[in-house]
N, C-alpha and C positions, 0 to 999 in steps of 0.2 A: 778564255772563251770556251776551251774542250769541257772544262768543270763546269760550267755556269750551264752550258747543252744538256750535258749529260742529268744533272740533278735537274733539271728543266724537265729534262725525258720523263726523270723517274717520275715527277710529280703531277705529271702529265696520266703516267698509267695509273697513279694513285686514285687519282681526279674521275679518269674520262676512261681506264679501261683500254687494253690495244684495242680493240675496234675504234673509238673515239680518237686516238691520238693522231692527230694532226701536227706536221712540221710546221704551219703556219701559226700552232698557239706555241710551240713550243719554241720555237724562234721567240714570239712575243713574249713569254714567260723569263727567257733566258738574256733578255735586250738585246738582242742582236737581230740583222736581216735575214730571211729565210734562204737567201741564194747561198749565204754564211756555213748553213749548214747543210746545203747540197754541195757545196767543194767540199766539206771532207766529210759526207755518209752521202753514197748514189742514191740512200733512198730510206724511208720512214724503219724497214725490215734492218738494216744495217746500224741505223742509230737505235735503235732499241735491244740489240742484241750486245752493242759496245754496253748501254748505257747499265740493263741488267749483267753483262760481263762484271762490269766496273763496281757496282751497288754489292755485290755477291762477293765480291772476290776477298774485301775487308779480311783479314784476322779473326779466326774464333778462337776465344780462350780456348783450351785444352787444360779440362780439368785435372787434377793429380790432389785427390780428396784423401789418396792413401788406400782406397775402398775401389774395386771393380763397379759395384753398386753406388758408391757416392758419385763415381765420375760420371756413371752412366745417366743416373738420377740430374746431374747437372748438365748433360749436354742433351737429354730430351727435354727438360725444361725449359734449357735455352732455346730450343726445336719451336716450343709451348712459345714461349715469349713473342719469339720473333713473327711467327705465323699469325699469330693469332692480333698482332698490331691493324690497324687499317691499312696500312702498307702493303705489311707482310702479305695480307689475304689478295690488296690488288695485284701483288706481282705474283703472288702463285697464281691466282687466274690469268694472268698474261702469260707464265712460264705454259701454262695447262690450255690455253685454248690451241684452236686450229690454223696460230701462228707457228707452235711447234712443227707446224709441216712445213715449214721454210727450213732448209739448213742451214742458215746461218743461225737462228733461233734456236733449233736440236742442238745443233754443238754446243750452246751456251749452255743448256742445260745438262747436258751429258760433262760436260766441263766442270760444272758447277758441283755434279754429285761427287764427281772423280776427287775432283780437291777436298769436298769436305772429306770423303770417307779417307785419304789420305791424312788428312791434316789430322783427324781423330783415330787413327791405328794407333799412335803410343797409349792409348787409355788398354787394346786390348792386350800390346805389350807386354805393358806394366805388369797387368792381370796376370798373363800366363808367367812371368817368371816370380810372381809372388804365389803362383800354385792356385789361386783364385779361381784359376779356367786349364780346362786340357792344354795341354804345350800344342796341338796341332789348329787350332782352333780358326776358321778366318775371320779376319775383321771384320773385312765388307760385309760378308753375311751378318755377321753381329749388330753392326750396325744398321742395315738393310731391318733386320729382325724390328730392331728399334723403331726404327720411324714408322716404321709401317702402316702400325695402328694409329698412329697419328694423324700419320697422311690420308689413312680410309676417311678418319673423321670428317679431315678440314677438307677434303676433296672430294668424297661419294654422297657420304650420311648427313655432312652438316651440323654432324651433334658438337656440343660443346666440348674443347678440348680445354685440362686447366692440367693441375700440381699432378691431381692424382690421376689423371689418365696418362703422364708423363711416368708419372711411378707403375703403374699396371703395366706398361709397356717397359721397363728396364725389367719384370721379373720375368715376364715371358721372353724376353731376348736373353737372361740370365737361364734361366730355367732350359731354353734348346740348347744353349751353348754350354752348360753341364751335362746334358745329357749324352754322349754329345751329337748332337743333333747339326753342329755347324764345322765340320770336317775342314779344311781346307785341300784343296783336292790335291 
């Protein structure tokens, strides 16, 4: 029943957008009665934040291409891929509306960066003891650098993101992080 909600949820903000989502289609969506899903979320804020918790949290490869640039190349692409889905665009406008002013919503998202830039530090690792990058180097920031422009795209400008804005963006995260522009404090 937890599963059947939750992918309910997600497809819910695919569809309808958190402003649209409603516990009463998302009950409907998932066969089950809506009182179902007020015994375990008080409320529409707490199953959306379980449901994007839950959607996010999956496993991303961690590339190991051999290359600081190949790995990097592969996990802004993967950035590219996944955002740039129907999906991907409705749940970053749920992550980015003026739901984030719930805290239970901010945590997920602050959760959600935490883990990735974690899960993706062995790529800058790697990097520094293959001489690649400064030995002092921070991740986050390197990665922070990464998405960046990305994220300006699919979130301020709206311009199209694809291969090679994924590649423009590993050289300018490559290019501060040689410089060295990204210290670790």
């Amino acid at each position: 029943m937890r599963t059947a909600v939750l992918e309910a949820a997600i497809e819910e903000l695919t569809t309808t957008g958190y402003t649209g989502l409603t516990v009463e289609r998302v009950a409907q969506r998932a066969g089950v009665h809506k009182t179902t899903i007020y015994r375990n979320w008080k409320d529409v804020d707490g199953l959306v934040a379980d449901a994007l918790a839950g959607h996010f949290a999956g496993g991303i490869p961690i590339p190991d291409t051999g290359t600081v640039e190949g790995d990097l190349r592969a996990l802004a692409r993967s950035l590219v891929a996944t955002m740039t889905t129907r999906a991907g665009r409705a749940l970053l406008a749920a992550v980015l509306s003026d739901a984030v002013r719930l805290p239970q919503l901010a945590e997920v998202k602050r959760a959600l960066f935490d883990d990735r830039f974690r899960r993706a530090e062995p790529v800058v690792t790697r990097a520094v003891e293959r001489g690649e990058l400064p030995e002092h180097t921070d991740a986050t920031e390197l990665l922070k650098t990464l998405a960046a422009p990305l994220y300006f795209r699919l979130v301020f400008t709206g311009e199209p993101v694809d291969a090679t804005t994924a590649d423009r963006a590993v050289h300018v995260a490559l290019a501060a992080a040689r410089a060295p522009a990204l210290p670790a404090d």
